[in-house]
N, C-alpha and C positions, 0 to 999 in steps of 0.2 A: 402802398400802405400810407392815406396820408396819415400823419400825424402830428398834433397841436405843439410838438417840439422840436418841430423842422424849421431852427430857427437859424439863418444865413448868419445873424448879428450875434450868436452863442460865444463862451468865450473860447479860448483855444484847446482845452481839453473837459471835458463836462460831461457830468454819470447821470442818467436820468432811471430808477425801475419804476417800472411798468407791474407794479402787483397783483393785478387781478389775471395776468395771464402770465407771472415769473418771470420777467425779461427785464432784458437792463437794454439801456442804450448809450451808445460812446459816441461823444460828437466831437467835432472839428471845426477847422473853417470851413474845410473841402468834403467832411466823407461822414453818414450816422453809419454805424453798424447798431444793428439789432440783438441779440441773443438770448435767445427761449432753453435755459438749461431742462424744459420741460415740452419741450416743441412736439413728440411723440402724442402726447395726452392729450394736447388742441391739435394737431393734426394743423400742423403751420410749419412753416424755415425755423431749423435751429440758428441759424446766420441770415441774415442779411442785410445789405452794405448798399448805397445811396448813396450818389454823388450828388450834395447840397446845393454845386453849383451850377445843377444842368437839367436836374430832377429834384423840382422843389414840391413836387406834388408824392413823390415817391413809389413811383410806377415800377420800372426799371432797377431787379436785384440785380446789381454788377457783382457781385461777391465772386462767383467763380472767376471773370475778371481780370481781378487784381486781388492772388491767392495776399501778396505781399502786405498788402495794407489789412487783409482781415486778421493777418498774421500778428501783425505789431497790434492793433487794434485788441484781439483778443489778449493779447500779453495782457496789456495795461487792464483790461477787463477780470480776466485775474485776478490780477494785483489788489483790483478793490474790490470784489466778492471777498477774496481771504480778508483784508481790512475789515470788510462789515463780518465776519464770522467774529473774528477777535473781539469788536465792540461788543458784538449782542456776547460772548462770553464771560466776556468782565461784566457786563450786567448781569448777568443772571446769576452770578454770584453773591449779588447781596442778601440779605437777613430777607425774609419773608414779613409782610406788612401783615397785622391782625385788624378786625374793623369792628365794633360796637356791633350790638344789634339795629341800636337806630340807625345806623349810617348803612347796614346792609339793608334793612327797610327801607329806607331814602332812596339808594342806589335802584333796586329790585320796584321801585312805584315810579321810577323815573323810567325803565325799560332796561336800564346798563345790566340786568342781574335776571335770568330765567329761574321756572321756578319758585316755591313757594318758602 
């Protein structure tokens, strides 16, 4: 799986998602793991783990492996799924925004708005 953030020079711990197909990725100096909490529905690896220093093309899923590292790996992965759940819920607690008619007319002749 190459991908455009299979980057050797990343810093030592870095979250990168992947939106269009649910996946986050946790990088290193040494290891990306990958994780598709929806991997069933693309019919792809819920896991998988690349060693950045040996396999910069990202051929080779080592995740079975080195149970260890996708171990600690997923922890930290975790860790910041629950973080980003907390942000988006303290956001979506605030007041609901109301908009003119012009500004939905604006919006909706611009494309941002379906519908008439």
């Amino acid at each position: 799986m190459a991908s455009r953030f299979a980057d050797p020079e990343a810093k030592k711990i870095g979250f990168v998602p992947e939106n269009r197909i649910d996946a986050v990725a946790f990088l290193d100096a040494n290891w990306k793991l990958v994780f598709r909490e929806k991997a069933n529905e693309a019919r792809v690896n819920k896991v998988e783990l690349y060693d950045r220093r040996t396999d910069r093309d990202e051929i080779r899923n080592i995740a079975a492996q080195h149970p260890r590292e996708v171990d600690h790996m997923m922890t930290e992965i975790g860790r910041w799924l629950e973080a980003q759940k907390q942000v988006r819920s303290s956001l979506s607690r605030g007041p609901k925004a109301t908009l003119d008619q012009k500004t939905l007319d604006r919006l909706r002749s611009l494309g941002y708005l379906g519908g008439k």
